[in-house]
DOTORKE-592524 format. One record per residue (C-alpha): residue in one letter; x, y, z. Coordinates in pm, 1 decimal, decimal comma. Layout:
! residues N
<atom A; <X; Y; Z>>,
...
END
This chain:
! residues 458
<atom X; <-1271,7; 9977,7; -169,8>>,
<atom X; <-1409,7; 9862,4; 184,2>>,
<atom X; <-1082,4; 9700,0; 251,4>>,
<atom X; <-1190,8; 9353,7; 125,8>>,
<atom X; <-963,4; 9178,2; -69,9>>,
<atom X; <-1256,0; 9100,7; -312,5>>,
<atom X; <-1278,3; 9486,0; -412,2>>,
<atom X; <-926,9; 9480,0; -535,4>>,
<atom X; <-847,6; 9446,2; -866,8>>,
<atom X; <-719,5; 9097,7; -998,9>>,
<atom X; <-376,4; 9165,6; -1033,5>>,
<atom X; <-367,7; 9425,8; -658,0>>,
<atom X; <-474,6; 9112,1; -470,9>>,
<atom X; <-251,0; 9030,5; -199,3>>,
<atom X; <-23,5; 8728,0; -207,5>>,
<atom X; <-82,3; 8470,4; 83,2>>,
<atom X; <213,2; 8470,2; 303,1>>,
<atom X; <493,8; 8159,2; 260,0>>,
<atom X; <416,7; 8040,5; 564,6>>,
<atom X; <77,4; 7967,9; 568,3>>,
<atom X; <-44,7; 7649,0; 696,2>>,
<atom X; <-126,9; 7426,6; 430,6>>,
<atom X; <-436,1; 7298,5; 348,9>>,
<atom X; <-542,5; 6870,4; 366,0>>,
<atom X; <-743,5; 6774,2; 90,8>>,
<atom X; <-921,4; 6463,3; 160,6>>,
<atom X; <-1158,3; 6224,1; -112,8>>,
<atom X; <-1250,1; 6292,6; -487,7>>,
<atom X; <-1151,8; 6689,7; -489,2>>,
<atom X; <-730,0; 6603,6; -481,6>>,
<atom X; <-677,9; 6436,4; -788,7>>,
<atom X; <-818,7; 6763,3; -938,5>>,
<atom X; <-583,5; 6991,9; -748,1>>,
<atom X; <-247,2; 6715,4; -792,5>>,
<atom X; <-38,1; 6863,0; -1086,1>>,
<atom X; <97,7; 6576,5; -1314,0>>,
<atom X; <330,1; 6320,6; -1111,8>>,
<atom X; <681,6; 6301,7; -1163,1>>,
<atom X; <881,2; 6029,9; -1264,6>>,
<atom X; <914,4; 5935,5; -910,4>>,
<atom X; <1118,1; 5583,7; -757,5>>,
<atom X; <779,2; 5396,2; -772,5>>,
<atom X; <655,1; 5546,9; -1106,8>>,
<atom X; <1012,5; 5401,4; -1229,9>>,
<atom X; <961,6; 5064,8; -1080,2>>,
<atom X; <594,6; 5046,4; -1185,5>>,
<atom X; <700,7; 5123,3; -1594,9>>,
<atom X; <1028,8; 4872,3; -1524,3>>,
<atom X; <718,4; 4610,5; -1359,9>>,
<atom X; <530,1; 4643,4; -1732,3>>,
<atom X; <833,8; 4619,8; -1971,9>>,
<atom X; <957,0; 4281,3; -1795,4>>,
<atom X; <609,2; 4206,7; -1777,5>>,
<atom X; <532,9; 4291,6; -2187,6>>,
<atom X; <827,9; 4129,3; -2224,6>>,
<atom X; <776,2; 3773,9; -2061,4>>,
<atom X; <400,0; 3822,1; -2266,7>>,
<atom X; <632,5; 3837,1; -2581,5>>,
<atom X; <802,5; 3571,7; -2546,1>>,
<atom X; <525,7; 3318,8; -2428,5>>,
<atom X; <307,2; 3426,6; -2720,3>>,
<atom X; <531,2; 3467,1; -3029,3>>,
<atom X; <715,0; 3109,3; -2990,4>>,
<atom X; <561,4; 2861,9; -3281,8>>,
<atom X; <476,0; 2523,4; -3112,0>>,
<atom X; <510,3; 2263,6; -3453,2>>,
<atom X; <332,8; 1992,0; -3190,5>>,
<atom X; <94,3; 2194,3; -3129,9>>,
<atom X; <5,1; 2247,0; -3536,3>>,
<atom X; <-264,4; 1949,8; -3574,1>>,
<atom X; <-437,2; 2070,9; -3300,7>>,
<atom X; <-436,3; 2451,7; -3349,2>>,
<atom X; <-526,5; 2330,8; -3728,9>>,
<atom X; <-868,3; 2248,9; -3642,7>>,
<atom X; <-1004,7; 2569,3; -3439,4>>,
<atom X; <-1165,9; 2869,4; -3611,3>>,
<atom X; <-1056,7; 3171,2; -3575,1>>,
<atom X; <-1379,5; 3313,2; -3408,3>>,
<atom X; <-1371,1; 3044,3; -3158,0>>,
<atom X; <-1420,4; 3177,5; -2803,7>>,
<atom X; <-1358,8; 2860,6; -2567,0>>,
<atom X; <-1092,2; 2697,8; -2782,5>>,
<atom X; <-1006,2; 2360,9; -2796,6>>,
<atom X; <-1000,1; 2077,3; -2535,8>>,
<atom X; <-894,2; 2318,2; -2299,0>>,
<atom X; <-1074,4; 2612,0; -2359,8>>,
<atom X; <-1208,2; 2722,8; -2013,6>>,
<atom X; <-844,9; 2687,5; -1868,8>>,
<atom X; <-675,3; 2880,7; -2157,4>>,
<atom X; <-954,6; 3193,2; -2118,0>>,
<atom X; <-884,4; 3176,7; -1718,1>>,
<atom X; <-488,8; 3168,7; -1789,8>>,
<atom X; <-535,6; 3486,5; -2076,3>>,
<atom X; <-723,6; 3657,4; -1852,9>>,
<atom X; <-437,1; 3629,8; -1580,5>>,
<atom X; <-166,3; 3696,5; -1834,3>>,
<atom X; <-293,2; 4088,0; -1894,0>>,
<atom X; <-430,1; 4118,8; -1523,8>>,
<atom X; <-40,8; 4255,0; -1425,6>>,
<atom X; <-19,1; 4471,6; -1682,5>>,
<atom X; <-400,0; 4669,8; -1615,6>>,
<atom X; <-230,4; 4661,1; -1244,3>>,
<atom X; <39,1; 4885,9; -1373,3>>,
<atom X; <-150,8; 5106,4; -1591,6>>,
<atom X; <-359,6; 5187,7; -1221,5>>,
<atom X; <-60,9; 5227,7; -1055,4>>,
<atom X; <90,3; 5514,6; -1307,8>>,
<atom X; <-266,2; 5630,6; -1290,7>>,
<atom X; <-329,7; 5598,7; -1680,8>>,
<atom X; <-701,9; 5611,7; -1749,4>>,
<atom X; <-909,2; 5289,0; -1808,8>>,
<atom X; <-996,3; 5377,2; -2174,1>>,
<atom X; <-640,1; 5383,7; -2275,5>>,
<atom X; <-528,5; 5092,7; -2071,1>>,
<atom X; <-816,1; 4857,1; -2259,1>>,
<atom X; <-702,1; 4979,6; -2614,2>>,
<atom X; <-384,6; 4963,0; -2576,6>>,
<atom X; <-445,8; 4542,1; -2427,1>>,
<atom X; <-721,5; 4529,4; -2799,5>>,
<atom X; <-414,8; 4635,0; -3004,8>>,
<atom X; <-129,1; 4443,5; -2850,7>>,
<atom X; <-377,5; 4127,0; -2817,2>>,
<atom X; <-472,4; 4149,3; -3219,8>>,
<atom X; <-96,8; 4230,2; -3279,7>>,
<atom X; <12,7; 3890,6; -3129,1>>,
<atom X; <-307,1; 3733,9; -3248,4>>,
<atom X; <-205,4; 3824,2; -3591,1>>,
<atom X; <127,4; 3691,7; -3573,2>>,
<atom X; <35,7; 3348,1; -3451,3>>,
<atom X; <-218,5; 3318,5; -3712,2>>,
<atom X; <18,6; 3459,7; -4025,1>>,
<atom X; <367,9; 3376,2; -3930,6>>,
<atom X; <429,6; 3095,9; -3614,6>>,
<atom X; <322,1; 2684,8; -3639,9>>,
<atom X; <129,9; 2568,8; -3377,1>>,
<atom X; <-12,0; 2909,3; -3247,9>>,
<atom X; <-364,0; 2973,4; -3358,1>>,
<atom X; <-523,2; 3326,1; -3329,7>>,
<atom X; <-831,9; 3353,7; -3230,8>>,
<atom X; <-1128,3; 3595,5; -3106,2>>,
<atom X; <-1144,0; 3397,2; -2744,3>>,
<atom X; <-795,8; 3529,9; -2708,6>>,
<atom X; <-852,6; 3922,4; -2811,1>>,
<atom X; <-1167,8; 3937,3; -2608,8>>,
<atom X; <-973,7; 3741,4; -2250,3>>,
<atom X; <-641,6; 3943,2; -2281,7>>,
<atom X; <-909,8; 4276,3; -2281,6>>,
<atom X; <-1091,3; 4146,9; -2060,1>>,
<atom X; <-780,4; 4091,1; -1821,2>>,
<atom X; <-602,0; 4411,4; -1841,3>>,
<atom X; <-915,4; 4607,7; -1743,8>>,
<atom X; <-1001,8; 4352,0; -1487,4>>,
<atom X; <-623,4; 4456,5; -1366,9>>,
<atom X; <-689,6; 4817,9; -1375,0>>,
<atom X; <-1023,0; 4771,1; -1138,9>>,
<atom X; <-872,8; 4507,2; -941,4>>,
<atom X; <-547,9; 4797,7; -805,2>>,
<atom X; <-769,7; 4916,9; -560,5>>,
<atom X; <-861,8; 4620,2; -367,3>>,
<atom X; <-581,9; 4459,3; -410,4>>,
<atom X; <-356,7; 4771,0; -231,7>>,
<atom X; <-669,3; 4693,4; 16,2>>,
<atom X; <-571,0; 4358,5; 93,4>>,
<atom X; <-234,8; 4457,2; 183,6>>,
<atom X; <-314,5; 4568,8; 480,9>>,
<atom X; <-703,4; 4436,8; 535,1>>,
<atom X; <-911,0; 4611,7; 795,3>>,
<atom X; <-1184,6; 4375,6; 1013,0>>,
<atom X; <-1448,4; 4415,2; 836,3>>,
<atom X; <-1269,6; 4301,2; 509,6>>,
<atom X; <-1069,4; 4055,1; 690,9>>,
<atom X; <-1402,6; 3836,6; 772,8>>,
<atom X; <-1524,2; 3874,8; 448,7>>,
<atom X; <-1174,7; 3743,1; 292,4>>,
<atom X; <-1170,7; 3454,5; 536,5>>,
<atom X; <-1484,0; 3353,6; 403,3>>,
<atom X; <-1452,7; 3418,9; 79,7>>,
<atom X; <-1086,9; 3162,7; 23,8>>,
<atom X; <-1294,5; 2886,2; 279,7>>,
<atom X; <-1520,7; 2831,1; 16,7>>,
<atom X; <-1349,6; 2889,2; -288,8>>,
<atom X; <-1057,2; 2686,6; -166,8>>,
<atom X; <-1365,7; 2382,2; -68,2>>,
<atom X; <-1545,3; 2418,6; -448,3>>,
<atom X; <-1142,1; 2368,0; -536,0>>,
<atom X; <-1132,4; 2069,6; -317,2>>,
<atom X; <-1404,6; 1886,7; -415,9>>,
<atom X; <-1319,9; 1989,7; -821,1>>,
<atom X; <-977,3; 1805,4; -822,2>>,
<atom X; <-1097,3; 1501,3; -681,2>>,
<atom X; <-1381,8; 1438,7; -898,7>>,
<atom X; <-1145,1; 1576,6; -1186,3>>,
<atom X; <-891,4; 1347,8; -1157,7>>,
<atom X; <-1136,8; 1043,8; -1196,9>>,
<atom X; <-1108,3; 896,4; -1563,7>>,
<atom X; <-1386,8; 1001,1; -1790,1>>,
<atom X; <-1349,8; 823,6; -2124,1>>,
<atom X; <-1611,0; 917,0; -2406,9>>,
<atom X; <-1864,7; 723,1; -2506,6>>,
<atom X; <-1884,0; 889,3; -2900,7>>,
<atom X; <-1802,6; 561,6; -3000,3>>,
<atom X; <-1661,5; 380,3; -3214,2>>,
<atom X; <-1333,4; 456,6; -3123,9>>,
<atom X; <-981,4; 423,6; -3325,9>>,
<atom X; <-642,7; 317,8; -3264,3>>,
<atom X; <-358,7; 528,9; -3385,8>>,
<atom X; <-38,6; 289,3; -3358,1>>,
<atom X; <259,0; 453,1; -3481,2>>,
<atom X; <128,4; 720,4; -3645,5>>,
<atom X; <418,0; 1009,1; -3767,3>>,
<atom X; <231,7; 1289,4; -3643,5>>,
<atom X; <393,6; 1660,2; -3748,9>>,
<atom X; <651,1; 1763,5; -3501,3>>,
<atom X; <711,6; 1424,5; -3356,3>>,
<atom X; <984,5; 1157,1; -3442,4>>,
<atom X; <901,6; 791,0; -3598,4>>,
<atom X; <901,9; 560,9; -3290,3>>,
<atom X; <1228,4; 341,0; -3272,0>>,
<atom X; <1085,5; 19,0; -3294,3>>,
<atom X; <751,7; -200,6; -3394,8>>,
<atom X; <449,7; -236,6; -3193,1>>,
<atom X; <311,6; -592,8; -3212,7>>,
<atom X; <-5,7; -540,1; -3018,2>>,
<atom X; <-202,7; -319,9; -2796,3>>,
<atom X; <-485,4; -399,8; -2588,5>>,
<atom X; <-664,5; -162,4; -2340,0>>,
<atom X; <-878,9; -344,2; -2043,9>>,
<atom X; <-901,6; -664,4; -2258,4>>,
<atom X; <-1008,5; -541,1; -2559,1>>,
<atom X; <-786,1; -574,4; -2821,8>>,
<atom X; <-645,2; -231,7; -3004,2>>,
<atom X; <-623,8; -224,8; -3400,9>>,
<atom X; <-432,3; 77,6; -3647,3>>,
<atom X; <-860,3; 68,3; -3730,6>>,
<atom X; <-1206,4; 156,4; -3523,3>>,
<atom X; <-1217,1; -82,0; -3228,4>>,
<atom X; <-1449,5; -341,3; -3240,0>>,
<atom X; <-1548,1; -432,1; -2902,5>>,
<atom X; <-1708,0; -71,3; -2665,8>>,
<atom X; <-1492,7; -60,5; -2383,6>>,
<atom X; <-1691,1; -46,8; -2036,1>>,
<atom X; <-1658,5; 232,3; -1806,7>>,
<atom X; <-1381,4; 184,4; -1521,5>>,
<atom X; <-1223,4; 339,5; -1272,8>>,
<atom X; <-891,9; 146,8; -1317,3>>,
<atom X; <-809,4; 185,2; -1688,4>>,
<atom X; <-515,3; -51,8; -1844,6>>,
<atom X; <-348,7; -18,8; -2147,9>>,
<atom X; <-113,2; -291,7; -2275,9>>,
<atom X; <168,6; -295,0; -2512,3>>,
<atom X; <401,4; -521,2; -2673,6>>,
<atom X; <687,3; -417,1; -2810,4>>,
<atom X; <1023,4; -435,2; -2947,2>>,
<atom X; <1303,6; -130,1; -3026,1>>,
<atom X; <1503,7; -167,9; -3265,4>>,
<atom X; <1878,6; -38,5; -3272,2>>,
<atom X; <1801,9; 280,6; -3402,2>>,
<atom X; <1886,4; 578,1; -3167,6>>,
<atom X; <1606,9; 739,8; -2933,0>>,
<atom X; <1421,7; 1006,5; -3116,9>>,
<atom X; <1474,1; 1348,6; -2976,1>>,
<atom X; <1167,2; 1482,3; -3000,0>>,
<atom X; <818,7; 1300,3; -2923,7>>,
<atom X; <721,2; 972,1; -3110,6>>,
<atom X; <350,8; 852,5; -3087,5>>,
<atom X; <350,4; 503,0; -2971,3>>,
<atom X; <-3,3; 434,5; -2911,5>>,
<atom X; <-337,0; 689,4; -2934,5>>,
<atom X; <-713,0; 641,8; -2918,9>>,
<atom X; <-958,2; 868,3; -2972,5>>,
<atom X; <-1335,7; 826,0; -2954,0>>,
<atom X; <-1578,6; 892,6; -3262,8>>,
<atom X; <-1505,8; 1258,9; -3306,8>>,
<atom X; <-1143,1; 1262,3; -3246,5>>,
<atom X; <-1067,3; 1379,5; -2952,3>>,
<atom X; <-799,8; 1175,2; -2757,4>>,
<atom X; <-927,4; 942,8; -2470,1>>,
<atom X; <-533,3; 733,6; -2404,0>>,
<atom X; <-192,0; 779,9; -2545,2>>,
<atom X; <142,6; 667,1; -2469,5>>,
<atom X; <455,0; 864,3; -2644,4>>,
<atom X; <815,0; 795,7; -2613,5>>,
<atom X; <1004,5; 1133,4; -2549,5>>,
<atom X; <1355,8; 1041,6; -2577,4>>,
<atom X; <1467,1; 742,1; -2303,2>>,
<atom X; <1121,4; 828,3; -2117,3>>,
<atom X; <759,1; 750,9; -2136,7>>,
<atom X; <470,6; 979,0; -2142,4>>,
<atom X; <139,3; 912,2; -2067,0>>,
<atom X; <-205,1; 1087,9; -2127,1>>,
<atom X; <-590,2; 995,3; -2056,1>>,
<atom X; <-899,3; 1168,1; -2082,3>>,
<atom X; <-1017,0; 1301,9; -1674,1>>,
<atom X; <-1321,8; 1454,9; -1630,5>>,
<atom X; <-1173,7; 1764,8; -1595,6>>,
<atom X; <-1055,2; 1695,9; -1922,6>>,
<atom X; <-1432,3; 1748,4; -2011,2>>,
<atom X; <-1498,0; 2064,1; -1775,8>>,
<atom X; <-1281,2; 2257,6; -2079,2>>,
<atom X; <-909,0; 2215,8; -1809,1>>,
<atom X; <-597,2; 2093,8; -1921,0>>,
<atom X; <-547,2; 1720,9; -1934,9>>,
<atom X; <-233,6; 1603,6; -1724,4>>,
<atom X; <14,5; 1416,5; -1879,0>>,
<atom X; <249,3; 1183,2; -1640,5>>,
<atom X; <613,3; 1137,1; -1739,6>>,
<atom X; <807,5; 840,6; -1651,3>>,
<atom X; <1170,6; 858,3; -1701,8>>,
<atom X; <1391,2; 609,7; -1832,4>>,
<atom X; <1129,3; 349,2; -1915,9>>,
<atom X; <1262,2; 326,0; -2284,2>>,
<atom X; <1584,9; 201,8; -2174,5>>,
<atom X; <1529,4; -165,7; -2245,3>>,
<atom X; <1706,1; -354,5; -2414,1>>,
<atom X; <1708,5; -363,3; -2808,0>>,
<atom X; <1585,3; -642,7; -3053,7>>,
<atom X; <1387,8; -841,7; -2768,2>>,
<atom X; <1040,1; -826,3; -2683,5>>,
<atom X; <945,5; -604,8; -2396,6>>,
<atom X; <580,8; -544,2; -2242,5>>,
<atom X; <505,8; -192,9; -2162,5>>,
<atom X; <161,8; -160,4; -1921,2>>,
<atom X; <-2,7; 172,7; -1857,2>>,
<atom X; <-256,9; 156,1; -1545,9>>,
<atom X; <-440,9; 478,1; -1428,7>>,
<atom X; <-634,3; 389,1; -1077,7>>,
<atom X; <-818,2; 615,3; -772,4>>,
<atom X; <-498,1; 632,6; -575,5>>,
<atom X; <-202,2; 647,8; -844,6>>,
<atom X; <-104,1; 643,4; -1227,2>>,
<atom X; <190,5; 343,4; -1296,0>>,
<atom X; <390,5; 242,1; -1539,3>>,
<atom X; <560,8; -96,9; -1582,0>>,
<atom X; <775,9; -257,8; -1805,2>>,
<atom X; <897,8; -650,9; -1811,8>>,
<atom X; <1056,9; -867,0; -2039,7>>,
<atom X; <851,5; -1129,0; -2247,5>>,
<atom X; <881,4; -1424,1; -1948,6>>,
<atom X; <754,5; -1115,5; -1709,0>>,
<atom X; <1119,9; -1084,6; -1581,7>>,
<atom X; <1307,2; -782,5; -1508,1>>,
<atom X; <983,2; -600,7; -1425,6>>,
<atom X; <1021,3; -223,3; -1358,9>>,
<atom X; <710,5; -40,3; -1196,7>>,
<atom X; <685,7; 342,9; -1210,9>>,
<atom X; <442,3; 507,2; -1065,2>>,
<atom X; <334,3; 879,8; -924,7>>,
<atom X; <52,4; 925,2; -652,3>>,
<atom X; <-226,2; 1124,4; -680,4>>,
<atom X; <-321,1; 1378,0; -453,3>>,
<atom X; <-635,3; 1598,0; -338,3>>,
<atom X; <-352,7; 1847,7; -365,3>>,
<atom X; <-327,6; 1782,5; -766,6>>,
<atom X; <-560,4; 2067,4; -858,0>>,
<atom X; <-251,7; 2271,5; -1049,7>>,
<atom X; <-245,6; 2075,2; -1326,6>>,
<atom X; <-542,4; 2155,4; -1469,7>>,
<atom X; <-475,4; 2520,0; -1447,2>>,
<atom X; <-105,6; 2569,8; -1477,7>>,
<atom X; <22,0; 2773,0; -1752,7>>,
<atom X; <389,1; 2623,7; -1791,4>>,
<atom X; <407,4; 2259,0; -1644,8>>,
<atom X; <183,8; 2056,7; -1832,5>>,
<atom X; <431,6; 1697,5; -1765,0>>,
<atom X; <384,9; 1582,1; -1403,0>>,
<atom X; <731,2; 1390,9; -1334,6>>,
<atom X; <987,5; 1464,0; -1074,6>>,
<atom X; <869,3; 1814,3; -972,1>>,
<atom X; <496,9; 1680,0; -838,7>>,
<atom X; <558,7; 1708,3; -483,6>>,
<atom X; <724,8; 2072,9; -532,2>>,
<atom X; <407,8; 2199,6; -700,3>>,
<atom X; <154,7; 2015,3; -448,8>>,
<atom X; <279,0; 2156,2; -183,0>>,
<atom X; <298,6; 2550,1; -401,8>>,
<atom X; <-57,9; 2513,9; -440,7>>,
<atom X; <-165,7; 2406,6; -80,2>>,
<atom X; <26,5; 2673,2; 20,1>>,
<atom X; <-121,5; 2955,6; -142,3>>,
<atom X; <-461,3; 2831,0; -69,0>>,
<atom X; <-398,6; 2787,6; 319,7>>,
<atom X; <-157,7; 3104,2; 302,0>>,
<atom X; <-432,3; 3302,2; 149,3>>,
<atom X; <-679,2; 3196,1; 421,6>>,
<atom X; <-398,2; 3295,4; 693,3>>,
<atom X; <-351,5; 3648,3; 573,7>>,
<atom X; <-668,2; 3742,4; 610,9>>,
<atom X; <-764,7; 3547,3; 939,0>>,
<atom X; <-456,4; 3610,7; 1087,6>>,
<atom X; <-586,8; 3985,1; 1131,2>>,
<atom X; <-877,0; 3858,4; 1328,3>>,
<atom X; <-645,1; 3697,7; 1572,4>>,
<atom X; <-497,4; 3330,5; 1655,9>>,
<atom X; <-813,5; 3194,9; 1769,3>>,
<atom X; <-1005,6; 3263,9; 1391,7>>,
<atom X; <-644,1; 3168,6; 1239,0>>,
<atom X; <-705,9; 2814,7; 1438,2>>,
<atom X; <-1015,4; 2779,7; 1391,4>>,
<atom X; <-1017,1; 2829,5; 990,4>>,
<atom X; <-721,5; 2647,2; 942,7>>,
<atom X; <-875,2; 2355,7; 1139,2>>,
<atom X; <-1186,2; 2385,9; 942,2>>,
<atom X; <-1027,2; 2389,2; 625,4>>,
<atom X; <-803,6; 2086,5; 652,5>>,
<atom X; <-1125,9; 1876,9; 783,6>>,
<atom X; <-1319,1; 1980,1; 417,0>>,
<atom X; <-1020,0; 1885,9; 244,1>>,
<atom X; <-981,7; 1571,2; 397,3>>,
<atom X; <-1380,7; 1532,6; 375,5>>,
<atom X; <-1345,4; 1622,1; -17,7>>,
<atom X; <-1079,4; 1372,4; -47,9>>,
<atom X; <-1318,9; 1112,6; 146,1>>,
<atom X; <-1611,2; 1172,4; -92,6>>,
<atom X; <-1386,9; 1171,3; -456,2>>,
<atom X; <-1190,0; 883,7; -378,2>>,
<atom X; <-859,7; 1123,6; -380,2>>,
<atom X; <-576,6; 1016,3; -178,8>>,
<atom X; <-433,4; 1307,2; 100,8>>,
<atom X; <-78,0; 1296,8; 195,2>>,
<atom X; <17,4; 1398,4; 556,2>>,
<atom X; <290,1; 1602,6; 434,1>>,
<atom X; <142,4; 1751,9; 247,8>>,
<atom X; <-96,7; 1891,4; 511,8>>,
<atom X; <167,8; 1984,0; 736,6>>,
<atom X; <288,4; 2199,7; 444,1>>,
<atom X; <-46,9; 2352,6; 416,0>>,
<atom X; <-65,0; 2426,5; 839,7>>,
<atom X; <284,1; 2587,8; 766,8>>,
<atom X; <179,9; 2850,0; 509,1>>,
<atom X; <-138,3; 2923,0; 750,3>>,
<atom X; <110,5; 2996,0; 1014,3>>,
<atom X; <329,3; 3197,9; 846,6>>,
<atom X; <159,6; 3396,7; 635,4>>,
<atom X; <-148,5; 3480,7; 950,3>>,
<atom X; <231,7; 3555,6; 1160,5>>,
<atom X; <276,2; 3852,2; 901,7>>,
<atom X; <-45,8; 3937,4; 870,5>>,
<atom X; <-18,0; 4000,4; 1314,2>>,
<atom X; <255,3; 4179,9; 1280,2>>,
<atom X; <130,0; 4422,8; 980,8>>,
<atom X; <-185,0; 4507,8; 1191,8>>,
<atom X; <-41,0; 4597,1; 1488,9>>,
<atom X; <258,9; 4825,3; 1288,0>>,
<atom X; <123,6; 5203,3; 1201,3>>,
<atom X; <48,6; 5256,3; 841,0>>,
<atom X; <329,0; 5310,9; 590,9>>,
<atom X; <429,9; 5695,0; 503,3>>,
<atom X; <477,2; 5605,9; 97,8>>,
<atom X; <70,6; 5598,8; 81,7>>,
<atom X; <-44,4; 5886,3; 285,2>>,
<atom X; <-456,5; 5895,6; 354,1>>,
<atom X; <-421,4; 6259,0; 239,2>>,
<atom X; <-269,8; 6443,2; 11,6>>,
<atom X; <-91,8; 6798,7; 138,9>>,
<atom X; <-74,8; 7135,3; -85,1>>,
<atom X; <80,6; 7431,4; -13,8>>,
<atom X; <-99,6; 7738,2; -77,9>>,
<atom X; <169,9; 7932,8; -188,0>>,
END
């Protein structure tokens, strides 16, 4: 026998003793040697993360949208970038799955799995919309971004757990990395906000058309002109020249009939091919209005400005209603025939505006612009704090500084206004978010993701 354990037969060898010391396994080799995970705390909280998750995906997707139904009427089903809006709504699909690939990572379900599972759920959905809901069209773009998303999810776990706590090295990259995505962001919403009407001409006025899903408009439209040039229910005669301060007029006159409660198309044009360039709709006592941007054209969503009350005029009297879209704001005013009585509504724009091209759930800017202006400088300038704030106060200074001087450079060059409270918003969310990120470096390393994973070997 020799006395070497490796002489003995299989079942003689000796058992190692309880107490051994166990053995670290560090890299690729542990995942081999981990038995199956329990359903741990976290495991629980990850599955409870993707039922709410599935869930809110449920109930954005199966909801039928009957204003929606012209619209969703005209797109294929094998279109990729659909409609008007196309690049926004890929971007915002893509997002939608991201969480739940994040999920799948985190219960450490393979990749495989995780994108046909996202194929079958999307075509499920898809399906639906197409067969069963108004206003939700099905389409190929949509199967191939909510993929695209949940595997994007499931690669993007690793990074992202990376970012939580951001090492040097990836802290200067990250810093670098928001700068100049946050300047191409910059420099996007002001030129995007500028008015970009079509020249596919001839155009055609839409006065008081019943469109499906909206109300007849309470009243009779006696004339319409937009920067001059008269507006007929026909093709327009006269091209309209390109401005940057666009004017539409109306005159009007409501009858006694109540307020419709859902939208009634006052006034639409749209160029030679159809698509909509300006349009005014009452939505109960308020007034909404819509023009073509130019990021309108980049494939984003096209803002559309709510102004409330300005329906409450009087009944049975003529009333002039005046749309005006210009560099620094979008207005609204209404007056009485002898220009008495005049009411002027109007909401600024803003470098800090970039949202609403992108948003997936406020598409109205009303009361609630100054809220979301200040959301979206904040994540940008938070974003940009987390990761310099690891390379000290001096980078956090020195980025934020540089940051705020593009923006304000961006807003020089587009013609977009800048609001200084909005900056001071933006300096805030640096602050605080590069505070954490301080305090995170200098803690030690949290025990519920140890760099090694322990085995006994008994």
């Amino acid at each position: 026998m020799g006395g070497y354990p490796g002489n003995l037969p299989a079942q003689r060898r000796p058992a190692v003793a309880r107490d051994t010391e166990p053995v670290a396994i560090v890299g690729d080799v542990a995942p081999v040697l981990q038995a199956k995970p329990e359903l741990t705390t976290a495991r629980a909280r990850w599955w409870a993360i993707a039922a709410a998750w599935l869930l809110l995906i449920l109930w954005l997707t199966l909801r039928s949208a009957p204003d929606q139904a012209m619209r969703v009427a005209e797109l294929p089903w094998y279109c990729v970038l659909c409609g008007e809006a196309g690049v926004a709504d890929v971007l915002l699909n893509v997002l939608l799955f991201a969480p739940l690939g994040i999920a799948a990572r985190a219960l450490q379900l393979p990749r495989w799995r995780v994108f046909a599972v996202a194929v079958a759920l999307t075509i499920a959905i898809e399906t639906t919309q197409w067969f069963l809901l108004v206003g939700r069209d099905g389409s190929l773009g949509d199967v191939l971004a909510n993929s695209a998303g949940a595997v994007l999810g499931w690669l993007a776990y690793s990074p992202l757990c990376r970012m939580a706590r951001p090492t040097r090295a990836l802290a200067r990259r990250g810093t670098w990395v928001v700068f100049a995505v946050a300047t191409v962001v910059w420099f996007m919403t002001g030129f995007g906000l500028q008015p970009s009407l079509s020249e596919a001409t001839p155009w055609v006025g839409q006065i008081q058309h019943h469109w499906p899903g909206h109300d007849a408009f309470a009243g009779t439209i006696e004339r319409v002109d937009i920067n001059g040039v008269a507006v007929p229910n026909d093709p327009i005669a006269s091209p309209l020249p390109p401005h940057d301060t666009v004017a539409l007029h109306i005159a009007l006159t409501r009858s006694g009939a109540p307020l419709p409660r859902r939208r009634a198309s006052m006034v639409r044009i749209v160029d030679a091919n159809g698509h909509p360039q300006v349009a005014i709709t009452a939505s109960g006592a308020d007034v909404v209005t819509e023009m073509q941007l130019r990021a309108s054209r980049w494939g984003f969503h096209t803002p559309e400005w709510m102004y409330y009350g300005a329906m409450m005029v009087p009944v049975r009297q003529r009333w002039q209603v005046t749309a005006r879209w210009t560099p620094a704001r979008v207005e609204l005013a209404t007056a009485d025939s002898a220009g008495a009585h005049a009411v002027m509504r109007s909401h600024p724009l803003s470098i800090a505006l970039g949202w609403v091209f992108v948003h997936p759930f406020v598409t109205i800017v009303g009361s609630n612009v100054h809220l979301w202006n200040y959301l979206w400088l904040a994540w940008w300038f938070g974003l940009l704090g987390w990761f310099s704030g690891v390379l000290g106060w001096r980078a956090v200074g020195s980025a934020a500084l540089a940051q705020l001087l593009v923006l304000v450079v961006a807003a020089s060059v587009t013609g977009a206004p800048w609001h200084p409270d909005e900056l001071l918003a933006a300096m805030l969310a640096c602050g605080l978010t590069a505070t954490v990120a301080r305090r995170r470096s200098a803690a030690p390393p949290s025990r519920g993701l140890p760099a090694t994973t322990t085995i006994s070997s008994g």
